[in-house]
NUKOL-680002 format. One record per residue (C-alpha): residue in three letters; x negated, y negated, z. Coordinates in nm, 3 decimals. Last residue first. Example, Ala and Ser with C-alpha at 12.3 -4.5 7.8 and 13.67 -1.06 7.14 Angstrom:
BEGIN
{pt SER {-1.367 0.106 0.714}}
{pt ALA {-1.230 0.450 0.780}}
END
This chain:
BEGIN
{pt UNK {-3.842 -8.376 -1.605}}
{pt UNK {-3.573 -8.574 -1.396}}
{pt UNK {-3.233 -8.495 -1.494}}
{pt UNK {-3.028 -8.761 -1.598}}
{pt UNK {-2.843 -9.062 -1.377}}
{pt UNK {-2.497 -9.084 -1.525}}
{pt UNK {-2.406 -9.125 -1.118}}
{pt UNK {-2.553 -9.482 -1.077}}
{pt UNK {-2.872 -9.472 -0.962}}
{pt UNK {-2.848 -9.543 -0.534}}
{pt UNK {-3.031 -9.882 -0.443}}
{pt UNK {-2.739 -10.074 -0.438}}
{pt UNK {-2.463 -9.826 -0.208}}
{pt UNK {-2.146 -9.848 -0.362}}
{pt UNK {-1.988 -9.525 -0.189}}
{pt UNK {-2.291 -9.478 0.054}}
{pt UNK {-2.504 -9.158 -0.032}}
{pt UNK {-2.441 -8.832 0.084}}
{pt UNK {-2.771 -8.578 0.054}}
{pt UNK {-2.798 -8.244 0.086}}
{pt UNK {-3.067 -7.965 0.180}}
{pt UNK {-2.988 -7.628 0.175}}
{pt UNK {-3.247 -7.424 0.427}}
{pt UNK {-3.431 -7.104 0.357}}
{pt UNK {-3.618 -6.975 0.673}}
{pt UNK {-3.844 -6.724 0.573}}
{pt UNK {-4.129 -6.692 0.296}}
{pt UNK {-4.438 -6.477 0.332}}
{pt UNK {-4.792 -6.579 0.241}}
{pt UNK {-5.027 -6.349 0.086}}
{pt UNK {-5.219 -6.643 -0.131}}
{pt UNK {-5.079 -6.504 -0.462}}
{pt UNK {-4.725 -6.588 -0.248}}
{pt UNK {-4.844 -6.918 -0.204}}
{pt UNK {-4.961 -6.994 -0.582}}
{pt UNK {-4.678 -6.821 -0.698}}
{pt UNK {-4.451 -7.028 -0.461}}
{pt UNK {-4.617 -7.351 -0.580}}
{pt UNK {-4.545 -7.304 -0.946}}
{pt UNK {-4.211 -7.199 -0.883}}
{pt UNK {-4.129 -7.551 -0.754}}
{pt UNK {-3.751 -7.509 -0.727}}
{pt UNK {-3.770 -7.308 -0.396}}
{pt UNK {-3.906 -7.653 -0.243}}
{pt UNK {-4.187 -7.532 0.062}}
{pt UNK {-4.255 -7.599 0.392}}
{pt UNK {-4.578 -7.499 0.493}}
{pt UNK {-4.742 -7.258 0.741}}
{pt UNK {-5.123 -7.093 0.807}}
{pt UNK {-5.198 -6.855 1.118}}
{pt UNK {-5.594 -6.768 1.210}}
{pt UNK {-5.709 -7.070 1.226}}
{pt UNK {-6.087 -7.104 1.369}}
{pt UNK {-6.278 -7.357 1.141}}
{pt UNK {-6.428 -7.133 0.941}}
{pt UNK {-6.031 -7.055 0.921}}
{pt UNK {-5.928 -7.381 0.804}}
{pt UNK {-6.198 -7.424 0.532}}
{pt UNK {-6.152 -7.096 0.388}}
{pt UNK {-5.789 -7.149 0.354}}
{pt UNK {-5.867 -7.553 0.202}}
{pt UNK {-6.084 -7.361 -0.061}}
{pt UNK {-5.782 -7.130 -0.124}}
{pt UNK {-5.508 -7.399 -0.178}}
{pt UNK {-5.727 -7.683 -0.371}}
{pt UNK {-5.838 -7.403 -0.615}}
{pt UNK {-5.474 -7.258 -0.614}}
{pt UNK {-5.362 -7.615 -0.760}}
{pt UNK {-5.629 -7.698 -0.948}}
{pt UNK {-5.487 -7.633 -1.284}}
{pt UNK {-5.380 -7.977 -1.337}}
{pt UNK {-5.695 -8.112 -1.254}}
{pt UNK {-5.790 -8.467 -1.463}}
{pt UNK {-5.448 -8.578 -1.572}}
{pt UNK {-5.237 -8.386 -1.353}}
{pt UNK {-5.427 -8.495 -1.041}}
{pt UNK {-5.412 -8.259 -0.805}}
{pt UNK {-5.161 -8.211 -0.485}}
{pt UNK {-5.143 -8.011 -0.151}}
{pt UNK {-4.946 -8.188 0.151}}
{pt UNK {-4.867 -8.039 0.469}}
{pt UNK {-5.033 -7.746 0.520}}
{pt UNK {-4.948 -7.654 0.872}}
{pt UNK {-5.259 -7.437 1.054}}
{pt UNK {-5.151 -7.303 1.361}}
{pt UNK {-5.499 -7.108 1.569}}
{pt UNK {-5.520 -7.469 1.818}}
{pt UNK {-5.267 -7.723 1.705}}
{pt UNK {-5.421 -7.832 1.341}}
{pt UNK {-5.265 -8.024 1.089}}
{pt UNK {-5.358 -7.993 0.681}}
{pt UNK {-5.342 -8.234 0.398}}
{pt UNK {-5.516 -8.110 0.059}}
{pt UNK {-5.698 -8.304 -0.191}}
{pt UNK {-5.749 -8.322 -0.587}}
{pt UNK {-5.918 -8.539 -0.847}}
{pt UNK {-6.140 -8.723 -0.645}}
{pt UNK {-6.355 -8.967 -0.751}}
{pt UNK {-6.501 -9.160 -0.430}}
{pt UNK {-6.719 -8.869 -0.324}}
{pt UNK {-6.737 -8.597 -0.621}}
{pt UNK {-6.434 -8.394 -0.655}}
{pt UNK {-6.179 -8.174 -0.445}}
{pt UNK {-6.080 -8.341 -0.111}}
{pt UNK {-5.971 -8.197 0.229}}
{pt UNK {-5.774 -8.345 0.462}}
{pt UNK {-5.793 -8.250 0.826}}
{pt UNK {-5.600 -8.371 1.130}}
{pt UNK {-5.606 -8.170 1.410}}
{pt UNK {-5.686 -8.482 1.671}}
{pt UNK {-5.466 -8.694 1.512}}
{pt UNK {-5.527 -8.930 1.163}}
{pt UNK {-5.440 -9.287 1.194}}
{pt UNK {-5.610 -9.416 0.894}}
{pt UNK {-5.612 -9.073 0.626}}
{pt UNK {-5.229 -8.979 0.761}}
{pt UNK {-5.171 -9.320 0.735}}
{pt UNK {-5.260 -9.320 0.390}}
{pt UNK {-5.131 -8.942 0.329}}
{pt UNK {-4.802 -9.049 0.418}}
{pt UNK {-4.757 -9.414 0.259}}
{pt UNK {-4.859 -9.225 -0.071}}
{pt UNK {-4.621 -8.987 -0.003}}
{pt UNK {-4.318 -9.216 0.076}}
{pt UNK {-4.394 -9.415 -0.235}}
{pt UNK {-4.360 -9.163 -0.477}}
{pt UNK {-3.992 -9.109 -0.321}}
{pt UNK {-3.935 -9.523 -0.363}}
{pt UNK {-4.090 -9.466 -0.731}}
{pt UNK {-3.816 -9.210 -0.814}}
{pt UNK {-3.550 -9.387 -0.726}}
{pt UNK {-3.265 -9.121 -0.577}}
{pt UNK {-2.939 -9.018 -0.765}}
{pt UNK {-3.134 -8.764 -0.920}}
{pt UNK {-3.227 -8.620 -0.600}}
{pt UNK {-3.510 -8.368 -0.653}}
{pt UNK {-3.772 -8.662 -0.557}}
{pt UNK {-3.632 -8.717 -0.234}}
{pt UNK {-3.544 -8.374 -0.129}}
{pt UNK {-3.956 -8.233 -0.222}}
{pt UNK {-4.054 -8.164 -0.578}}
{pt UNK {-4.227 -8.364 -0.878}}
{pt UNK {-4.515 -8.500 -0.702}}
{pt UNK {-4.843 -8.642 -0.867}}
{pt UNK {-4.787 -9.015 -0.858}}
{pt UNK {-4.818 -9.146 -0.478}}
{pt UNK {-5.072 -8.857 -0.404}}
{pt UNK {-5.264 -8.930 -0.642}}
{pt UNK {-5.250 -9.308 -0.595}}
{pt UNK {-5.366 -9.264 -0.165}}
{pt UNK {-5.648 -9.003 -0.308}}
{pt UNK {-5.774 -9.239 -0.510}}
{pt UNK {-5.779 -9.512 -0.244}}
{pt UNK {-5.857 -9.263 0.020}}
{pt UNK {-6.200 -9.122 -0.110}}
{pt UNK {-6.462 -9.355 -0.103}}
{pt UNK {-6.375 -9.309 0.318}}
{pt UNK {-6.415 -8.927 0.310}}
{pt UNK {-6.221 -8.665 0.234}}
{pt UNK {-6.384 -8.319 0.371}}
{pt UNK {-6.489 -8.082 0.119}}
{pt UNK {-6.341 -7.799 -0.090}}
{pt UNK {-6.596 -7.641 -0.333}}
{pt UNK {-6.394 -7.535 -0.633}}
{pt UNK {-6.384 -7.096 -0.709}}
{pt UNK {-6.330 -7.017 -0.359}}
{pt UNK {-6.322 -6.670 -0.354}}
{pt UNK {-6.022 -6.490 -0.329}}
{pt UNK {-5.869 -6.398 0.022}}
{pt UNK {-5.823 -6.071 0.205}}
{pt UNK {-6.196 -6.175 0.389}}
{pt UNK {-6.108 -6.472 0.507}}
{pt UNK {-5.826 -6.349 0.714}}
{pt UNK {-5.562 -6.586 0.808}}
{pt UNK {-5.292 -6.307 0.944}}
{pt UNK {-4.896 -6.471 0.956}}
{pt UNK {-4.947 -6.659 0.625}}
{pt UNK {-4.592 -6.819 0.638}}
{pt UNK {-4.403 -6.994 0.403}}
{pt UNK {-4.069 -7.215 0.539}}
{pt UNK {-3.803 -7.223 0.254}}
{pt UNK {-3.635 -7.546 0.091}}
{pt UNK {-3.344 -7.539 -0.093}}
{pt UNK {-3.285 -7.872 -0.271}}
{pt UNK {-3.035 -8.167 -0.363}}
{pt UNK {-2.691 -8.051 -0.337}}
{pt UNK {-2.440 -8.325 -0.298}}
{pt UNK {-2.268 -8.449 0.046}}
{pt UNK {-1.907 -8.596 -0.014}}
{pt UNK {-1.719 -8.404 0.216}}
{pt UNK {-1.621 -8.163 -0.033}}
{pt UNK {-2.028 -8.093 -0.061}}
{pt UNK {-2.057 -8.053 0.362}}
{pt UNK {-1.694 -7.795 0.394}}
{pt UNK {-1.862 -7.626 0.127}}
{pt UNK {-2.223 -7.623 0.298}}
{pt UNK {-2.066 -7.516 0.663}}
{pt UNK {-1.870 -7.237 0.456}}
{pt UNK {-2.205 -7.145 0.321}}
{pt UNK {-2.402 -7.051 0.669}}
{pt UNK {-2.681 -6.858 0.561}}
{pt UNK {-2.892 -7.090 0.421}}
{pt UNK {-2.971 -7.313 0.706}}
{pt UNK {-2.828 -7.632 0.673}}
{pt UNK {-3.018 -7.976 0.665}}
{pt UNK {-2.836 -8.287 0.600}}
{pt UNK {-2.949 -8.621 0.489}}
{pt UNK {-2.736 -8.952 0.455}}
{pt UNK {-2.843 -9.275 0.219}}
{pt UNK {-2.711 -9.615 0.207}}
{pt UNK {-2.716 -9.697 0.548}}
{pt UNK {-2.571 -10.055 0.651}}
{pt UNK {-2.578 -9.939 1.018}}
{pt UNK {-2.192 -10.018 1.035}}
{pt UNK {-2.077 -9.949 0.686}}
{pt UNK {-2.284 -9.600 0.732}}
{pt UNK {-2.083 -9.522 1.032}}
{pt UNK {-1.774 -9.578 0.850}}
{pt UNK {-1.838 -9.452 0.585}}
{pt UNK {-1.941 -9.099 0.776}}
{pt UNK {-1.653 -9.072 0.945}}
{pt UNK {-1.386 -9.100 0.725}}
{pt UNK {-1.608 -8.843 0.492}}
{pt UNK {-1.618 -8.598 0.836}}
{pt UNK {-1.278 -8.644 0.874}}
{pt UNK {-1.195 -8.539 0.545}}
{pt UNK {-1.467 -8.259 0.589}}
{pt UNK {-1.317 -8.105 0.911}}
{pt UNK {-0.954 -8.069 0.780}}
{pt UNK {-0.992 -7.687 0.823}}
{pt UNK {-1.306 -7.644 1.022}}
{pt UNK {-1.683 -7.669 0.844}}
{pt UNK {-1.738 -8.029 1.026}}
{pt UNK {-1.569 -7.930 1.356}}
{pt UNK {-1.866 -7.670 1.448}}
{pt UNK {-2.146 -7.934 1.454}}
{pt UNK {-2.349 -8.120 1.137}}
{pt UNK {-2.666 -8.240 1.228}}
{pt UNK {-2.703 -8.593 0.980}}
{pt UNK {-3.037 -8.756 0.876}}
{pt UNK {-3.002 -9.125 0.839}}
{pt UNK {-3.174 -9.386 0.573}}
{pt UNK {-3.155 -9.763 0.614}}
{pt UNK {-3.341 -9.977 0.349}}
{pt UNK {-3.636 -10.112 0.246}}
{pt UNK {-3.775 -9.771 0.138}}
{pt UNK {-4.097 -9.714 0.379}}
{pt UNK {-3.939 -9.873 0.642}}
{pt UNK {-3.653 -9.653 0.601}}
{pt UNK {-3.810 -9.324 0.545}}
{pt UNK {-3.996 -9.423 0.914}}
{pt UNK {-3.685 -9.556 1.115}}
{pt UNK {-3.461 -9.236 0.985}}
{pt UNK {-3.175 -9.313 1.163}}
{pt UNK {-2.945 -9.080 1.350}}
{pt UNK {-2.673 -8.868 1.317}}
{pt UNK {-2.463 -8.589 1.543}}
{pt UNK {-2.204 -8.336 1.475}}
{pt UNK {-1.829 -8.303 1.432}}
{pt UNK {-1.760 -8.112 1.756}}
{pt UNK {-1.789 -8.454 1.939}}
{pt UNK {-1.464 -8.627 1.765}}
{pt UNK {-1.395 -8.902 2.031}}
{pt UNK {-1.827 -8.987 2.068}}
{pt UNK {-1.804 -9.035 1.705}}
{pt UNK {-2.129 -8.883 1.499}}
{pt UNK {-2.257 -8.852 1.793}}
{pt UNK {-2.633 -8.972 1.869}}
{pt UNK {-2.982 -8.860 1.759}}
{pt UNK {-3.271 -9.071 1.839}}
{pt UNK {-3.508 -9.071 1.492}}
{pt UNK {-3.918 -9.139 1.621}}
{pt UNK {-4.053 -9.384 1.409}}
{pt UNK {-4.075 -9.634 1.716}}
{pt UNK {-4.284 -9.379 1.894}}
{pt UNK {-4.575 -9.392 1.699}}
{pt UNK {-4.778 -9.266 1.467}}
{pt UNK {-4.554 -9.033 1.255}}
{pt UNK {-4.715 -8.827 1.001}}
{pt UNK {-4.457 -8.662 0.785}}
{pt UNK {-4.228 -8.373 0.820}}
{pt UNK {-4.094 -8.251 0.482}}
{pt UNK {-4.351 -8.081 0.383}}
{pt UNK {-4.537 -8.089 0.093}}
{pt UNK {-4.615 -7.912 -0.248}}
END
């Protein structure tokens, strides 16, 4: 379970959108990825598409466009958000190239109330330094869902990568509402939970067990880190969610969370780009 914003440190990792093509404004804005892309070894970009891109003729230029942009930053790999309720943007997106990937969904607890939850079942404590190398490979092998890992065209161990990288800087560098919780005796955890703070908000970032030792601990990890948060004085929780991991939405929606915002997420990848699978790439189980 994770979102899909991560912890940036500085401001070097920050992505500065530009146009697309300055001639052909209406046709959206791009920008790289610095953070995905020093993670990867290579350059990633996350594409806004604007009101040209879903116009007749909008998607050839849009594919003109987009090679040769990518020739020019040497980016193999193109995101694109779009919220679900615009489907003639997402046609216009897929004929120009861009292929499905996930749906994502904000959840919301709008009312963190620790008496509507369960009891904590697993005592939920706070990571400490024993913990970080185990909790650093956990998270690296332990995710199934998220854009990177539901793109078959995508390397699995790069999108492994990117969350171990996350929660290890998240663990070294952490920011004033920083918390991450750990299930499991002190340098053997089997389980932990990445949360931000900003005053009563609570964003759950990242919530993953080891499959090998706590499968099941899913809703353990996500209750005891609710009781944790609002001892400590939240009183709204969010995440970011993939609507293909019905395991996690039970577990949420058990939880009394709601579920807004559904976004399609796509990806367009280079024509010949080397660290792309090659397009007989199966299904990942």
């Amino acid at each position: 379970m994770s979102a899909e914003t991560g912890t940036r440190s500085a401001a070097r990792f920050e992505a500065s959108y530009a146009p697309l093509r300055p001639e052909r404004l209406p046709l959206g804005e791009i920008a790289v990825l610095p953070w995905d892309g020093e993670i990867f070894g290579f350059c990633v970009a996350d594409y806004r598409p604007g009101p040209l891109a879903a116009q007749p003729g909008g998607a050839a230029a849009l594919r003109q466009d987009l090679e040769a942009w990518a020739h020019l930053h040497s980016a193999e790999l193109v995101a694109c958000r779009v919220p679900a309720e615009f489907p003639s943007t997402v046609t216009a997106l897929v004929e120009a190239g861009f292929r499905f990937v996930d749906l994502q969904m904000r959840a919301t607890l709008p009312r963190l109330d620790p008496r509507r939850l369960d009891p904590c079942r697993l005592s939920i404590r706070t990571a400490v330094r024993e913990d970080h190398a185990s909790i650093g490979e956990i998270a690296g092998r332990s995710f199934r869902f998220g854009r990177y890992h539901a793109d078959p065209f995508f390397p699995a161990e790069l999108a492994g990568r990117r969350f171990r990288i996350w929660i290890e800087q998240a663990l070294a560098r952490p920011s004033p509402g920083t918390w991450i919780g750990a299930l499991g005796p002190p340098g053997q955890p089997v389980g932990f939970v990445h949360a931000e703070r900003d005053g009563e908000l609570a964003d759950i970032r990242l919530v993953a067990a080891d499959p090998e030792k706590a499968g099941l601990a899913g809703p353990a990890l996500l209750i005891g880190a609710l009781h944790v948060l609002a001892a400590d004085g939240a009183t709204r929780v969010t995440a970011q969610l993939s609507a293909g991991n019905s395991a996690a939405l039970n577990m949420y929606a058990s939880a009394r969370f709601h579920f807004h915002q559904p976004e399609v997420v796509l990806h367009w990848s280079r024509p010949g780009a080397p660290h792309m699978r090659p397009s007989s790439a199966p299904d990942r189980k």
